[in-house]
C-alpha positions as CSV (number, residue, x, y, z in Angstrom):
1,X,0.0,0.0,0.0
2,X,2.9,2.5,1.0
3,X,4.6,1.7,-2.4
4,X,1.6,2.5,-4.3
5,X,1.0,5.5,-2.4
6,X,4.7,7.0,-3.2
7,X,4.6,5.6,-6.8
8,X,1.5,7.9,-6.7
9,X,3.1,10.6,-5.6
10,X,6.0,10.1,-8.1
11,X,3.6,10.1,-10.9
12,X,2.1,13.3,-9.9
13,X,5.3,15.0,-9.3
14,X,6.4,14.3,-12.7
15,X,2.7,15.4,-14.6
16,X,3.0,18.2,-12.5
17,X,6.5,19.3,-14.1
18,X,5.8,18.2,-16.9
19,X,2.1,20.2,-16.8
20,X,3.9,23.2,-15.5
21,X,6.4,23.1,-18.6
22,X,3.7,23.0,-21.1
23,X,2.2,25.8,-19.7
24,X,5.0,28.2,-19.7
25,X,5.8,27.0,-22.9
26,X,2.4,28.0,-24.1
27,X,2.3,31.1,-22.6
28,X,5.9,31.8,-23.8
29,X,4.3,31.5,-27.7
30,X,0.9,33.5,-26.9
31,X,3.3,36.4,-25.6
32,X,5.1,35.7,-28.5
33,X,2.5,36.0,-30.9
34,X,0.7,39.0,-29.6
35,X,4.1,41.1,-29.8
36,X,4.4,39.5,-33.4
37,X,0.9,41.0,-34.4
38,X,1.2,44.2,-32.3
39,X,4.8,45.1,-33.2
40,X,4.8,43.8,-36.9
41,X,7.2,46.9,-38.3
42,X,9.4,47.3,-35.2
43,X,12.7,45.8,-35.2
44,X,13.7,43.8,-32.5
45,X,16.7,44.5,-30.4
46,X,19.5,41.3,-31.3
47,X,22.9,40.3,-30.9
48,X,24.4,39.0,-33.3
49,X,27.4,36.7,-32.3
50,X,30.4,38.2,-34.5
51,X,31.4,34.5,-35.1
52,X,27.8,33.9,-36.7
53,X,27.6,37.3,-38.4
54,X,31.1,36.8,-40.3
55,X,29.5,33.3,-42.0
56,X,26.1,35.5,-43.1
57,X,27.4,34.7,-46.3
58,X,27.1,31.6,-46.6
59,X,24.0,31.0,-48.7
60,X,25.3,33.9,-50.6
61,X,28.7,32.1,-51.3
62,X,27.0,28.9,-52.5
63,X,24.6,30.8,-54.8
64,X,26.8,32.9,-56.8
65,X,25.2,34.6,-59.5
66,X,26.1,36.9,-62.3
67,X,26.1,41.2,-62.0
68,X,25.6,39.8,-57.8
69,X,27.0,43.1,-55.4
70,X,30.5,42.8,-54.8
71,X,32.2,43.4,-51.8
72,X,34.3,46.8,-52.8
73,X,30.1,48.1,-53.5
74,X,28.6,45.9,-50.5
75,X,31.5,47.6,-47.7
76,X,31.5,51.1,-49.7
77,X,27.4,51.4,-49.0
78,X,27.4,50.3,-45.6
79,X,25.2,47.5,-46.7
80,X,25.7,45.1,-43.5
81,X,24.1,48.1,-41.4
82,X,20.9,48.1,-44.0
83,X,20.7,44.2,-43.4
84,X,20.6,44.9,-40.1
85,X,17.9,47.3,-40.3
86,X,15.9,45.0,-42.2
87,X,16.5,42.2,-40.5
88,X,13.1,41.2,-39.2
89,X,13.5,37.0,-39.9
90,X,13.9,34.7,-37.0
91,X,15.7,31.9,-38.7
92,X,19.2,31.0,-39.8
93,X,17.6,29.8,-42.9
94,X,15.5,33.6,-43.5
95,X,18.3,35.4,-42.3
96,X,20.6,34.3,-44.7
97,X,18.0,34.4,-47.7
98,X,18.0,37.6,-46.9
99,X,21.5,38.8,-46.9
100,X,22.1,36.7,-50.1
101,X,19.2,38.9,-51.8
102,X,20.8,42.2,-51.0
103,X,23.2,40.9,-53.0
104,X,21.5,39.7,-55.7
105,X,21.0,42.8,-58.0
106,X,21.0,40.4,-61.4
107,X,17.4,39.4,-60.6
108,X,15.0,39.4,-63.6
109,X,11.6,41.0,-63.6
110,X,9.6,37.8,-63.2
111,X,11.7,36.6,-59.8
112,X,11.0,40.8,-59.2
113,X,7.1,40.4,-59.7
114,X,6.9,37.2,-57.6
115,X,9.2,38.3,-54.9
116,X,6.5,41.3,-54.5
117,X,3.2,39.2,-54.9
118,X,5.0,37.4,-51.4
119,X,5.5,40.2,-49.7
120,X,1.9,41.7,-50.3
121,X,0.2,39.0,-49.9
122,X,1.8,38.6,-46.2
123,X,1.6,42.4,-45.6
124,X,-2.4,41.8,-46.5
125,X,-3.0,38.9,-44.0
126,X,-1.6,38.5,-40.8
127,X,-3.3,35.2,-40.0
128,X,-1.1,33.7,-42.5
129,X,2.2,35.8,-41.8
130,X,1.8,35.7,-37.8
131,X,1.4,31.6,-38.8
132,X,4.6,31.3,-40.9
133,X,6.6,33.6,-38.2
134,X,5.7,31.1,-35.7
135,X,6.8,28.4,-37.6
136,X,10.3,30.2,-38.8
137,X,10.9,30.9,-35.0
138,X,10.9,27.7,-33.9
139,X,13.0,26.6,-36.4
140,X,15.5,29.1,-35.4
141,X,19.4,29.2,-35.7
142,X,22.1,26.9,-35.8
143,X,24.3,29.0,-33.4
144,X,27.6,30.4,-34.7
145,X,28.0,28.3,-38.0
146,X,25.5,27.8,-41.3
147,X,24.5,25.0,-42.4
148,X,26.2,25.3,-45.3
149,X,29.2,25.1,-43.7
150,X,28.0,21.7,-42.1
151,X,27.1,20.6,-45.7
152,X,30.2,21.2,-47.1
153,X,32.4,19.0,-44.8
154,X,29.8,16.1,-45.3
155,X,32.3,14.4,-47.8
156,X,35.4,14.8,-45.1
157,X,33.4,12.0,-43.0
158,X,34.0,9.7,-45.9
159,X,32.2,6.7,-46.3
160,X,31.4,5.4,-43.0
161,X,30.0,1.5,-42.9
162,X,28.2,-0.2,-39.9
163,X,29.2,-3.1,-41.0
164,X,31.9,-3.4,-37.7
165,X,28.8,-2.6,-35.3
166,X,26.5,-4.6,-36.8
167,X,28.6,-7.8,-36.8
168,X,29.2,-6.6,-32.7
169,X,25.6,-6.5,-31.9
170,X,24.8,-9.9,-33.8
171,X,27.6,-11.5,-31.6
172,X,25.2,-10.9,-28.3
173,X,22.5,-13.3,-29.8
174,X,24.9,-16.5,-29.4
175,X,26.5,-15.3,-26.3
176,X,22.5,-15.2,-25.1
177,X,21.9,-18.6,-26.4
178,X,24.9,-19.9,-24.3
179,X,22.8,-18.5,-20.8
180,X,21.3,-21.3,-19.8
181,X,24.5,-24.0,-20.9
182,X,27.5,-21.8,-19.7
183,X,26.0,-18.8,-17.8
184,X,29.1,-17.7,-16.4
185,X,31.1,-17.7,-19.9
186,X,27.7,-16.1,-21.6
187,X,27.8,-13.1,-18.8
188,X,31.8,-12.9,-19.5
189,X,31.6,-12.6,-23.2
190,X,28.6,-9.9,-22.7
191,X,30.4,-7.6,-20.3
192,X,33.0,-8.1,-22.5
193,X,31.7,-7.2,-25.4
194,X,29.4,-4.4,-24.0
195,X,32.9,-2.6,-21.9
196,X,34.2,-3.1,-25.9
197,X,31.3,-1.0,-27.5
198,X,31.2,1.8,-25.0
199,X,35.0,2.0,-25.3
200,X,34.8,2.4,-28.9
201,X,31.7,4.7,-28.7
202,X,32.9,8.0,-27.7
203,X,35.8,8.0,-29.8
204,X,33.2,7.8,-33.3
205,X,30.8,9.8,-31.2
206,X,33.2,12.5,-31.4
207,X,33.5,12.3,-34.9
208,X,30.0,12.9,-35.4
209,X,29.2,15.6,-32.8
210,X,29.6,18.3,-34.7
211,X,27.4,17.1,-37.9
212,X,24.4,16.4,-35.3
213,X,23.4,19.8,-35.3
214,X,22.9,20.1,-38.9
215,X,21.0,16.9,-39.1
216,X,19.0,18.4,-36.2
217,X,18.6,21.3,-38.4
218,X,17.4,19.3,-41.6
219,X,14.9,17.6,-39.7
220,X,13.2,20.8,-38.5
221,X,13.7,22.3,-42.1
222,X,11.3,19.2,-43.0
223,X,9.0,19.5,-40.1
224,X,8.2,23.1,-41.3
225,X,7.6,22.7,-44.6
226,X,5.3,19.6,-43.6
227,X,3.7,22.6,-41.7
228,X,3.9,25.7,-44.0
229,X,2.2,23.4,-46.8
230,X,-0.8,23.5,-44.0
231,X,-0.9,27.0,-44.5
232,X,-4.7,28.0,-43.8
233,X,-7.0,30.4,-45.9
234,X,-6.7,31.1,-49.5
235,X,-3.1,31.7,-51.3
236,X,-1.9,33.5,-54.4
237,X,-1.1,31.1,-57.0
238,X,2.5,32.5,-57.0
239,X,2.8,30.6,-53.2
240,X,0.4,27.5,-54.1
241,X,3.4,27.0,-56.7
242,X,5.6,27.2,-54.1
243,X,4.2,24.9,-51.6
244,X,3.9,22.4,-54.4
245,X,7.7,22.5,-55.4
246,X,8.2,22.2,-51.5
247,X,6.1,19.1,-51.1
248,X,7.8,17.6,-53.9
249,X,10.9,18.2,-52.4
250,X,10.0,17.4,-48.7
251,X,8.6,13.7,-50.2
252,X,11.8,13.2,-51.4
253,X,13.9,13.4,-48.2
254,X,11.1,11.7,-46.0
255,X,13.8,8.6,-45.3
256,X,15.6,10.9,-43.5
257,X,13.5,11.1,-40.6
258,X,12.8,7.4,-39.7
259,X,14.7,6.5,-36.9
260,X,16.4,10.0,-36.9
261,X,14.9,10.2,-33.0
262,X,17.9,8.0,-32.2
263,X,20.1,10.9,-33.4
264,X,18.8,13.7,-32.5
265,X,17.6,12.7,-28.6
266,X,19.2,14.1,-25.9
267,X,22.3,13.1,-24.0
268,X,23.0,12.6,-20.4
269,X,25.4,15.5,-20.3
270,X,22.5,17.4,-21.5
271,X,19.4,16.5,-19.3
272,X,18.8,14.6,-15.9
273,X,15.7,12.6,-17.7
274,X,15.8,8.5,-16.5
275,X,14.6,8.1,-20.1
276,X,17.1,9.7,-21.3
277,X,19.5,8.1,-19.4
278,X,18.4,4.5,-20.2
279,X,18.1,6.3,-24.2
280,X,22.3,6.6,-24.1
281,X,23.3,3.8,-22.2
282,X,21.2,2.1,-24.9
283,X,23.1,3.8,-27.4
284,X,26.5,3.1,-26.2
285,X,25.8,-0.3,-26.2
286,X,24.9,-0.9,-29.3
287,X,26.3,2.3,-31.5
288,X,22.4,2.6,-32.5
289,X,23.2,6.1,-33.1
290,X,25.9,5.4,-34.7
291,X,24.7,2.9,-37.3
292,X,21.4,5.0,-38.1
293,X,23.8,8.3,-38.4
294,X,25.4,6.5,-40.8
295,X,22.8,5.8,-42.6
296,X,21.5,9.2,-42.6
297,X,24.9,10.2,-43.6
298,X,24.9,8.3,-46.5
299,X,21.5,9.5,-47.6
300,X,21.7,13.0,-47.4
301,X,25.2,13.0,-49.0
302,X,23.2,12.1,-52.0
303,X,20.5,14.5,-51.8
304,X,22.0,17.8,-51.1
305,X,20.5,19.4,-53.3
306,X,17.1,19.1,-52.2
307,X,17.7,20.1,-49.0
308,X,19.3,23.2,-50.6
309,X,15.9,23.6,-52.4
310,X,13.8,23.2,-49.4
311,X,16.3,25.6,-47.6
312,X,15.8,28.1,-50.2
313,X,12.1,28.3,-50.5
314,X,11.6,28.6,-47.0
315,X,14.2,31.2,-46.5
316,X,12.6,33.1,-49.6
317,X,9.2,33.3,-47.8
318,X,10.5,34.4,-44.7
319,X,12.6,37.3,-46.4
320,X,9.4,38.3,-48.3
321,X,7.6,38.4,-44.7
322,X,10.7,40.7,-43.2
323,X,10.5,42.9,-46.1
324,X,7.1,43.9,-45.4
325,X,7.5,44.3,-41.9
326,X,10.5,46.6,-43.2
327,X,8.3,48.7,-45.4
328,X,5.7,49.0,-42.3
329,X,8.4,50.3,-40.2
330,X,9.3,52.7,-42.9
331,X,5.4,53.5,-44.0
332,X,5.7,55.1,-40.3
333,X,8.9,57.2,-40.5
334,X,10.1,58.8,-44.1
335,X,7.8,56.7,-46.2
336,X,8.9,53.9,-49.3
337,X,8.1,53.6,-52.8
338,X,7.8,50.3,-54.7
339,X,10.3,51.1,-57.8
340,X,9.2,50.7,-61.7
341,X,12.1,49.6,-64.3
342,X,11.9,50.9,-67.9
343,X,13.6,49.6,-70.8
344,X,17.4,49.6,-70.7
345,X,17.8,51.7,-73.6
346,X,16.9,54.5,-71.9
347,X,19.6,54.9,-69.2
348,X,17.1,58.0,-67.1
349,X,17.4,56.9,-63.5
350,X,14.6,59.3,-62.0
351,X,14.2,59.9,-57.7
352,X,11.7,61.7,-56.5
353,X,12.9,62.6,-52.5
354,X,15.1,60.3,-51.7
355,X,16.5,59.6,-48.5
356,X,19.2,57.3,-46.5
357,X,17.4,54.7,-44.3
358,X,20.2,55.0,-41.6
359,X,19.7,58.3,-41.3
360,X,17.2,59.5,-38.9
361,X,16.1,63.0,-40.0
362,X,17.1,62.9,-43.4
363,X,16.9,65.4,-45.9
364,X,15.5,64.4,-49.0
365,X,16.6,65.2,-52.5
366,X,15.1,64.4,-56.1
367,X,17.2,63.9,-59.2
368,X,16.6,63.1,-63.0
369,X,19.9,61.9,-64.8
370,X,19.6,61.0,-68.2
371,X,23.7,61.2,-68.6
372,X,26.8,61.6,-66.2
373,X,26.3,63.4,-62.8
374,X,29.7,65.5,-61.5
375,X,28.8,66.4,-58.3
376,X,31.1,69.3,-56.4
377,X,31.3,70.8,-53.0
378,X,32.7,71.8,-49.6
379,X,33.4,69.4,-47.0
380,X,30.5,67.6,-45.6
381,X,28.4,69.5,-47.3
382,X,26.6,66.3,-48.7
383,X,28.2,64.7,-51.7
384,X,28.8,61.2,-50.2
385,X,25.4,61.3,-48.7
386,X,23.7,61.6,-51.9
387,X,25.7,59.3,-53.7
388,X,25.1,56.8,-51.6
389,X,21.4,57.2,-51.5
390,X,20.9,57.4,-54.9
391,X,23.3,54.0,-55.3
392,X,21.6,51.9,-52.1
393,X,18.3,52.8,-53.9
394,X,18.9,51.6,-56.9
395,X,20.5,48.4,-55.1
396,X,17.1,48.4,-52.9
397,X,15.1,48.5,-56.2
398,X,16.6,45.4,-57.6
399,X,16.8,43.6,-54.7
400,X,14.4,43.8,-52.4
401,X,11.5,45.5,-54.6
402,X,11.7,48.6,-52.0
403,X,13.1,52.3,-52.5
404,X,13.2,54.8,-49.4
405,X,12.2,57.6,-51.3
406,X,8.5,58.9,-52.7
407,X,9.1,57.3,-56.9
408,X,12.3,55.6,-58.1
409,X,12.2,55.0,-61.9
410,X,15.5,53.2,-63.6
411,X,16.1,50.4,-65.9
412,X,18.0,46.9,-64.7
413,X,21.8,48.0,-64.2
414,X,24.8,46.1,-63.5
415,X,26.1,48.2,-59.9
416,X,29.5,49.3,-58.6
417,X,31.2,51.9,-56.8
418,X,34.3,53.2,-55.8
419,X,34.1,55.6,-52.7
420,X,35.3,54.0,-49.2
421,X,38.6,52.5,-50.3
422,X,41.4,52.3,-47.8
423,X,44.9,51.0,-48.3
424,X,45.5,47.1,-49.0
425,X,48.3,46.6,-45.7
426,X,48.0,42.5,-46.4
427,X,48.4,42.4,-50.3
428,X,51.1,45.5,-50.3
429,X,49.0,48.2,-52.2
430,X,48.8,51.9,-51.9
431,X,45.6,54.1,-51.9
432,X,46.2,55.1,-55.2
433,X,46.8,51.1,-56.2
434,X,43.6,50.1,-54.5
435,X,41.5,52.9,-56.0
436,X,42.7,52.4,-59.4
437,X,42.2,48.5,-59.5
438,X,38.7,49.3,-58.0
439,X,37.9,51.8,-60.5
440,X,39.3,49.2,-63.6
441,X,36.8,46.7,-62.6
442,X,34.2,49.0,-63.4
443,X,36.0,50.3,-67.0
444,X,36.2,46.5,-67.8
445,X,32.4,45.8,-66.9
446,X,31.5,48.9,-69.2
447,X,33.1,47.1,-72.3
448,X,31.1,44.0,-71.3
449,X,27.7,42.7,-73.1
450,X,25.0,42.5,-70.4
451,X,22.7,44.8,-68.5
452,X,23.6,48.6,-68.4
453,X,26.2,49.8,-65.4
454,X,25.5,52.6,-62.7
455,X,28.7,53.3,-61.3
456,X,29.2,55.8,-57.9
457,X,32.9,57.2,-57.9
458,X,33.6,59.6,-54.7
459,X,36.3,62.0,-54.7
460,X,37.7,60.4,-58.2
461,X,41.7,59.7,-58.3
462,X,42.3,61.4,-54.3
463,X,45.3,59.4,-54.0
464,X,47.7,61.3,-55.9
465,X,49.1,64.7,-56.8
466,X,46.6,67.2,-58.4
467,X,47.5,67.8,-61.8
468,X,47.8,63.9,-62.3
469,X,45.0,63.4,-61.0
470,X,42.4,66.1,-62.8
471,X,44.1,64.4,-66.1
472,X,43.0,60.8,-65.4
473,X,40.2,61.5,-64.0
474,X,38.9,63.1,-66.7
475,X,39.9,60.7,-69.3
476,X,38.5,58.2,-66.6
477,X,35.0,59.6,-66.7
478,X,35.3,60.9,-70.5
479,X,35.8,56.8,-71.2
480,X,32.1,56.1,-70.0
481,X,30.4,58.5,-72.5
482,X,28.7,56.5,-75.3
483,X,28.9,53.6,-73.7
484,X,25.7,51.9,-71.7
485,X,27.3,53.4,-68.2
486,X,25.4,55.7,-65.8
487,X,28.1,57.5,-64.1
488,X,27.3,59.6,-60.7
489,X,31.0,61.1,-59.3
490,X,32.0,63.4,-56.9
491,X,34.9,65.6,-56.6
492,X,36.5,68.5,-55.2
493,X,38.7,69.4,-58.3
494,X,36.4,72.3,-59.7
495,X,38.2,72.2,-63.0
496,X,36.3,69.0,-64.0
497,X,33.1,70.8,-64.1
498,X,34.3,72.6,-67.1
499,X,35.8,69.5,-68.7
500,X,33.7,67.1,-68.5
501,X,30.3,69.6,-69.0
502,X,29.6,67.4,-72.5
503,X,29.6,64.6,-71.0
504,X,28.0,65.5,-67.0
505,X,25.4,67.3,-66.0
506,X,26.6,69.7,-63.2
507,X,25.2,69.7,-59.4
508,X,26.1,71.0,-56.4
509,X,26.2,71.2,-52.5
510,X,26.5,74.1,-50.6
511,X,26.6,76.0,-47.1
512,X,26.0,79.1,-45.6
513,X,28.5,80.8,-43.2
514,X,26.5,82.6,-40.3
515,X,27.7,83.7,-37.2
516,X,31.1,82.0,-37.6
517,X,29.1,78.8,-37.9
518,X,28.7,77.1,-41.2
519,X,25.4,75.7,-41.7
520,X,25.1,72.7,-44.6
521,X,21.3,72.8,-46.0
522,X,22.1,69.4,-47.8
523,X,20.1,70.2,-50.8
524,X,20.9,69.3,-54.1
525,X,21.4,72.4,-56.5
526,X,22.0,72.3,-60.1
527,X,25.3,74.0,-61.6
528,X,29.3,74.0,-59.8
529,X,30.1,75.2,-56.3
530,X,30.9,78.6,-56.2
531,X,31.6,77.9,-52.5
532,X,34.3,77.0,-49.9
533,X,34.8,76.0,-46.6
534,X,38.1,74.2,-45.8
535,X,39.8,77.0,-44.2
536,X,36.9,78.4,-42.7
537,X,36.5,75.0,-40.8
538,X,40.2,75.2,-39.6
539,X,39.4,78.5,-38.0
540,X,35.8,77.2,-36.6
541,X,37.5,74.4,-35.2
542,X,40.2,76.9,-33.2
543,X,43.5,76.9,-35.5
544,X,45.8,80.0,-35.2
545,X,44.6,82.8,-36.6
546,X,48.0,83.5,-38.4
547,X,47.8,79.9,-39.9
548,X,44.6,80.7,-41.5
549,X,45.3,84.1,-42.6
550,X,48.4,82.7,-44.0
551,X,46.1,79.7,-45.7
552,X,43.3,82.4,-46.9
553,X,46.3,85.0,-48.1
554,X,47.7,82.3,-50.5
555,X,44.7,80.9,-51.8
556,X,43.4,84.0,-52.9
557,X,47.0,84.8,-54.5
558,X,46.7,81.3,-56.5
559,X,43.5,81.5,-57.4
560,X,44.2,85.1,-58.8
561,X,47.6,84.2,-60.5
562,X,47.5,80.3,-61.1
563,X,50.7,79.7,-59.5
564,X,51.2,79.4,-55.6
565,X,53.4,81.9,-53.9
């Protein structure tokens, strides 16, 4: 009676835990939920281990496409701050997607067009979205590595055969048989062979470890698409496609998961569970885990591929879900535009108030540039601003189908830019070196076949002396007209204004001086800069006034004479 009173006891202990876990973890995902639905827009605070953050690329690395951003154009933008900022996914496998299609400016229109039916049609029903967030969110992250990186060291395991542990857990079928004849010899060979199999088991366990978690990871990759195909109310036919293809794909690798919950289970070093416990010694005994990774091994060596695929199309819908939570945040700040792409044979790349996203009180500008733009300037006066709003927009446009500004009208260009260079110290090479290898790659994609190029060059050719460097700069920038190139540079070599005028279209920045304070309006006014500042700022910032009398005396002279005194 006392026994089954405590064994009572016992089994209300553990419902209770158990009950009590349940419950937390339920109201865990209702708190969850409501902030998904009440905060959809608002970008969640996240650390990003810098471990995890260098391998964002990947999916990008493994997908490498034609005219894709390169990294002299990705660093010279800022572009892992935009990611950031747009970074509303809450998987490895969105995250990634995502970074990979910042990259991705060589997109047709038809992967355009369906990108955007996917992100409406989530922005438009928040049953469904809340539902595929939920599912994305428990799928999660693998920690500080990609899968891809798992994937790729699959073939280092080699061929691994069970044949060895097989043949070791047939011998304890004789050596059972032999109980009742020779008991003692029976239990001998057992222990025996059992002390054998846990020897040998840690050191192929080992082996393994690492590869668990992207097996782990596979297996919840098929578990939600099993669920996202479940995905209630009606669908546009854009994502019925797209479930299909995901079935198809998700029937393929089914074999994976039988018997994968010998895998994947817990470990005693992980969790104080009897079952658990009994679950390992099981497995030590008889390498069950061992001889089922194997076989898991062997199958999903072969069918890489479509776990890429599944990869891909969930990562693609939960990137079309972030980018509408993206353009709500921004619907509630400065506003977006969805872009529209003309023919390429008319290079006119057309803003109307565009703005930097990073900015937080940014003041907009509008340009139409049917050829060249030579942009001149004081000192922080805006130049580098602009250009790189007018070149993350156009990278926005083809990527994620998005613009921060009011219309954005352009055809499908090939991207670069040249503006944040800094010296090469591991490969040897100067400024000047570095900027005039970045600036070739852009004269060589010119003279290419393919989609028209928009290039962004910022202070053009600094790295040298000034008279060598108006002269190839202008023969630099001269080179682009008649070809298919869209060329926006800035400088602060006044003398290219006049020539280059055939070939650019003049604009300016400029500031007003007012109560020894200069004061930058960063608008964007057509014509040179009649302005500067330079030595003003020196005498702003608290130089000696005899340095900048000395600096403003001999300016003047030069500027009067040509020839410095």
């Amino acid at each position: 009676m006392e026994y089954m009173i405590f064994l009572g006891l016992v089994i209300v202990f553990v419902a209770a835990v158990i009950g009590k876990d349940i419950y937390n973890d339920r109201k865990k995902k209702k708190r969850f939920e409501q902030d998904l639905r009440k905060n959809y827009g608002v970008l969640r605070e996240r650390k990003l281990n810098l471990e995890r953050f260098a391998r964002m690329d990947r999916y990008y690395q493994k997908h490498q496409e034609q005219d894709q951003i390169d990294d002299i154009t990705w660093n010279d933008l800022g572009m892992d701050d935009v990611f950031l900022g747009m970074n509303h996914t809450y998987s490895a496998t969105g995250e990634e997607y995502l970074y990979y299609l910042l990259r991705s400016v060589g997109k047709d229109a038809d992967s355009i067009n369906e990108l955007e039916n996917l992100i409406t049609f989530f922005m438009e029903h928040e049953e469904q979205r809340v539902y595929v967030q939920l599912l994305m969110a428990k799928l999660g992250y693998m920690g500080k590595y990609s899968l891809y990186d798992y994937i790729d060291n699959l073939d280092y395991l080699g061929e691994r055969k069970n044949t060895k542990a097989i043949i070791c857990n047939l011998l304890f079928l004789p050596l059972l048989g032999l109980l009742p004849f020779a008991f003692s010899y029976a239990i001998f060979g057992i222990v025996g062979l059992m002390i054998y199999n846990i020897t040998s088991y840690f050191k192929e366990k080992s082996d393994i470890e690492p590869y668990i978690i992207s097996f782990q990871y596979v297996l919840k990759l098929l578990q939600a698409g099993e669920k996202l195909e479940a995905l209630p109310g009606e669908k546009p036919a854009e994502l019925e496609e797209v479930l299909k293809k995901l079935a198809e794909d998700r029937k393929v690798l089914t074999p994976l998961r039988r018997g994968s919950f010998w895998v994947t289970s817990g470990s005693m070093s992980m969790s104080g569970n009897p079952a658990d416990i009994l679950i390992d010694y099981l497995k030590m005994s008889f390498h069950v885990d061992l001889i089922k990774f194997n076989q898991m091994l062997a199958f999903l060596r072969s069918h890489v591929t479509t776990v890429d695929q599944i990869n891909t199309t969930l990562g693609r819908i939960e990137t079309a879900i972030a980018i509408g939570a993206w353009r709500t945040g921004l619907s509630k700040k400065n506003g977006y535009c969805i872009p529209r792409f003309h023919d390429a044979s008319d290079l006119t790349l057309r803003i109307e108030n565009g703005y930097h996203p990073q900015i937080s009180e940014p003041v907009k500008n509008s340009i139409t540039a049917k050829n060249g733009v030579l942009l001149t300037g004081s000192n922080a006066s805006g130049k580098s601003t602009f250009l790189k709003m007018t070149a993350l927009n156009a990278v926005l446009a083809q990527t994620v189908h998005t613009c921060v500004a009011d219309a954005y009208e352009a055809p499908l260009f090939r991207i670069f830019s040249s503006m944040s260079l800094r010296d090469d110290l591991q490969g040897g090479d100067s400024y000047y070196v570095v900027e005039i290898k970045a600036l070739k790659r852009i004269l060589t994609a010119a003279k290419e076949p393919g989609r028209p190029v928009l290039c962004f060059v910022d202070e053009v050719l600094r790295g040298t002396n000034t008279v060598e460097r108006i002269a190839a700069s202008t023969q630099i920038l001269k080179s682009f007209d008649g070809k298919a190139v869209l060329c926006f540079a800035a400088t602060h070599d006044i003398e290219l204004t006049s020539l280059l005028e055939k070939q650019f279209t003049n604009y300016h920045f400029e500031e007003e001086i007012k109560d020894g304070d200069v004061l930058f309006q960063y608008r964007l006014l057509s014509g040179k800069a009649t302005t500067r500042n330079a030595i003003k700022l020196l005498e702003i910032i608290g130089y000696d006034a005899e340095v900048i009398e000395k600096a403003q005396s001999q300016a003047e002279s030069f500027l009067e004479t040509g020839k410095w005194a």
